[in-house]
C-alpha positions in Angstrom: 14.3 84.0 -19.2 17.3 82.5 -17.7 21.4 83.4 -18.3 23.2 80.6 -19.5 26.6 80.2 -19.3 29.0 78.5 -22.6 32.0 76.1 -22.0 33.6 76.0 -25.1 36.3 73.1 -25.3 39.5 72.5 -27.7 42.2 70.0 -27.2 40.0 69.0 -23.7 40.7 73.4 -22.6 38.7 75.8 -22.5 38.8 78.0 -24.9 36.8 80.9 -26.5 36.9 82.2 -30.0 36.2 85.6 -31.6 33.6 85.1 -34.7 33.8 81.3 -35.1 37.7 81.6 -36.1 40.5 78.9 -34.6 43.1 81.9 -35.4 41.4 83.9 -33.0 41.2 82.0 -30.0 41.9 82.4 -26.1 42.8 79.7 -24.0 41.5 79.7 -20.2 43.6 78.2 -17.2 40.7 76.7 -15.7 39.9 73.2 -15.7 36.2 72.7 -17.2 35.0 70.7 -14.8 35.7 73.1 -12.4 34.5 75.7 -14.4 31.1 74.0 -14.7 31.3 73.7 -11.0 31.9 77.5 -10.8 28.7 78.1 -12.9 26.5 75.9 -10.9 27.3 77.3 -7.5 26.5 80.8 -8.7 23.1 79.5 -9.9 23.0 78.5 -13.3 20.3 76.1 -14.3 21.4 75.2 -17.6 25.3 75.1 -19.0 25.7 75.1 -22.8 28.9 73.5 -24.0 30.0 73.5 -27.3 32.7 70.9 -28.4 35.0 73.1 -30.9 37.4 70.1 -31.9 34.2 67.4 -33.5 32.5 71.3 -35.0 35.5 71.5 -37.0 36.9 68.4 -37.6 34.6 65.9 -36.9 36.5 63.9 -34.3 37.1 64.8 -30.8 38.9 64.3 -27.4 36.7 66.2 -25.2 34.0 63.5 -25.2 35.2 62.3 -21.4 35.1 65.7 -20.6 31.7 66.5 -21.2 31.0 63.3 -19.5 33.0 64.4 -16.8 31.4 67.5 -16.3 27.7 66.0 -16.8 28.5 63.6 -14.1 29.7 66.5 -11.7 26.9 69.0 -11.6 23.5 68.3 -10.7 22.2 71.1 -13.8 20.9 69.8 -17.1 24.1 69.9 -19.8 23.2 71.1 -23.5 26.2 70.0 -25.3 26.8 71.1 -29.4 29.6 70.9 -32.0 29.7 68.7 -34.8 26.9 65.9 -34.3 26.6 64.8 -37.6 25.5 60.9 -37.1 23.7 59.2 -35.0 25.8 57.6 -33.0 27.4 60.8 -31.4 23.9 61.7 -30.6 23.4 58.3 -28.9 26.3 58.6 -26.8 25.3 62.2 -25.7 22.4 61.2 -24.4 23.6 58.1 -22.4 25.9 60.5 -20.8 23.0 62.8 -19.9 23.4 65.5 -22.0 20.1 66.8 -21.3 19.8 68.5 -25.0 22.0 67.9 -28.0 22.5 70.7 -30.5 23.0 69.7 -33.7 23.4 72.7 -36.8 24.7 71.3 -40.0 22.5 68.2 -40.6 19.8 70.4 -40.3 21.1 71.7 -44.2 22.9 69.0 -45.2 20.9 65.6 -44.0 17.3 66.4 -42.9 16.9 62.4 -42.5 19.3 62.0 -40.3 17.7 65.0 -37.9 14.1 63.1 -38.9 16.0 60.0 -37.1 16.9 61.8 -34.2 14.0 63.1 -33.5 12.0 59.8 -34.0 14.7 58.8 -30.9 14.4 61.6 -28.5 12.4 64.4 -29.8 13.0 66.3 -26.4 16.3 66.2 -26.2 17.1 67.8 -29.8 17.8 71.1 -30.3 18.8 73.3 -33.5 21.4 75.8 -33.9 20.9 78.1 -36.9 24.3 79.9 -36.8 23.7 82.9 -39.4 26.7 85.3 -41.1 24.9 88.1 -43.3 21.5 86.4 -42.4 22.6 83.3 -44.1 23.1 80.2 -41.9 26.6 78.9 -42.1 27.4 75.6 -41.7 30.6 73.0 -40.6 31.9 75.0 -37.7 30.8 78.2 -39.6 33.8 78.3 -42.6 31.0 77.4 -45.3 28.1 79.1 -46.2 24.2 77.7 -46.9 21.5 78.4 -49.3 19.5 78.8 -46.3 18.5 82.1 -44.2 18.0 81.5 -40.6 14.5 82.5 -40.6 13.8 79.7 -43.4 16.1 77.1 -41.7 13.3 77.7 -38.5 10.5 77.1 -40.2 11.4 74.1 -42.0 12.8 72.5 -39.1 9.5 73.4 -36.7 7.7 71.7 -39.3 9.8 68.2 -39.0 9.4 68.8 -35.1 12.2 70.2 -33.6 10.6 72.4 -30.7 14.1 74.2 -29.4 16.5 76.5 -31.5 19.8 78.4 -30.9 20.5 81.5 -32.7 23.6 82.6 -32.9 25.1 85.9 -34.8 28.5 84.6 -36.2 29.6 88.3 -36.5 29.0 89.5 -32.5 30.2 86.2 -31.5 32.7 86.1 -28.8 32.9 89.9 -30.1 31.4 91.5 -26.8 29.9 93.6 -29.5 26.5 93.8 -28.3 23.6 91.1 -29.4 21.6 90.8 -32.5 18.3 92.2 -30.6 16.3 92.0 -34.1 16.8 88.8 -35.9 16.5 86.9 -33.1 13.0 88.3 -31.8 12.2 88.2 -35.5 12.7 84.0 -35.4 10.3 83.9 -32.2 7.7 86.0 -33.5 7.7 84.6 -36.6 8.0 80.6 -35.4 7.1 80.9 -32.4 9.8 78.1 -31.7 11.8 77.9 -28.2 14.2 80.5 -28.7 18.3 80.9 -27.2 20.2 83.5 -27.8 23.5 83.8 -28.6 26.2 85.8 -29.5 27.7 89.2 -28.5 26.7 89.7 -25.4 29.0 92.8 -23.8 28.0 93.2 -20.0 25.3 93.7 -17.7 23.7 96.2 -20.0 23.1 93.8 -22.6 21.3 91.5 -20.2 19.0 94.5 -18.9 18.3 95.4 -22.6 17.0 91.4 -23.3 15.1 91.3 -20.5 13.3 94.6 -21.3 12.6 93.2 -25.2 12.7 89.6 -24.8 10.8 89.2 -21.7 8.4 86.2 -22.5 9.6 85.6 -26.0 13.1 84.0 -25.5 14.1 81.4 -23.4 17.1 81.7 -22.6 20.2 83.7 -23.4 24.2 82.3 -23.6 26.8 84.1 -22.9 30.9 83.0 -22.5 33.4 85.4 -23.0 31.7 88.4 -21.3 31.5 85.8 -17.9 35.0 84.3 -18.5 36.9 87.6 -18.8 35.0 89.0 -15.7 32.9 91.3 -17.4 29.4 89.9 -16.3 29.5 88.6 -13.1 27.0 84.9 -13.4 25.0 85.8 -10.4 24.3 89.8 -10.8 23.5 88.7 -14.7 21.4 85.8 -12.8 19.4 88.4 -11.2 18.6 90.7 -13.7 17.7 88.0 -16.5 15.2 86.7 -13.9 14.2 90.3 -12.8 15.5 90.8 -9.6 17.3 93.6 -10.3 
């Protein structure tokens, strides 16, 4: 299992949000890049970075900053936040984003997620973002038919091998994790699993290694890192059972 650490950008900052919500946000000094570079020297071997701006709008200005930070650090990139055609997908993955994460075309256009897979099955990834159990969709202010455990299995039958779970509610909440539903979607999928969402401090990162020790992949945290409450490489450590 290995920590990974979010960038989340708006207006090319970095920024974090409490539950999903623009209104609630907290903008960091820190230039990403250099923030990426932070992450990497404490031993990170994956960033996530979600790009807040295209999730809610469907346009951005971060895009030369994700390139900017792919091109600095010598980590694999994940990057997420409103790919909804296929050429945003494209031009992540000429950058080098080493995964994309796409979430609402999984509910709204299964054909075009059929077409990125047919491209680049490897580098897709899913992100079921669930409120109440039921997956929310276009930067989380609308809500699906779907719950997150049946969003899973239809998309491991079209082939998607990789899925983010997030809890909109413990979201940038420092609330503690949603343990449960997310060891539910790997025991019941057995589908690559990433957690997100509501991760506190240290304890939290004891208590997923002790239940989630060769079950989930990975878990992401941002806030807790950013506002000093988890230092990277202690939480480094434990997720990899050092300590």
């Amino acid at each position: 299992m290995i920590l990974i650490p979010a960038i989340d950008l708006m207006g090319k900052k970095v920024v974090r949000l409490t539950q999903g919500e623009k209104e609630r946000k907290t903008e960091y000094s820190i230039s990403p890049v250099e923030l990426a570079l932070r992450y990497q020297e404490a031993g990170a071997r994956l960033i996530h970075i979600v790009d807040l701006d295209r999730a809610f709008t469907g346009e951005s200005e971060n895009f030369e900053v994700i390139a900017e930070i792919i091109k600095n650090v010598s980590i694999p990139v994940q990057v997420g936040g409103g790919i909804r055609n296929i050429e945003s997908f494209r031009e992540l993955i000429e950058i080098g984003a080493s995964r994309v994460i796409v979430g609402t075309i999984a509910v709204t256009n299964p054909e075009l997620l059929e077409e990125m897979l047919t491209l680049d099955r490897d580098k897709v990834a899913v992100g079921i973002d669930a409120r109440n159990g039921w997956v929310a969709i276009k930067g989380w202010v609308e809500s699906s038919h779907y719950r997150a455990l049946d969003l899973a299995f239809k998309v491991k039958e079209m082939g998607v091998k990789t899925i983010i779970y997030t809890d909109i509610a413990r979201d940038g909440s420092l609330t503690g994790p949603n343990f449960i539903e997310t060891l539910k979607l790997y025991e019941e999928t057995g589908l690559r699993v990433i957690a997100s969402g509501g991760i506190s401090g240290l304890e939290d990162l004891r208590r997923w290694r002790e239940l989630g020790k060769n079950k989930i992949y990975g878990v992401i945290a941002g806030k807790a890192i950013l506002e000093g409450k988890i230092d990277l490489k202690e939480g480094i450590r434990i997720l990899e059972g050092e300590s």
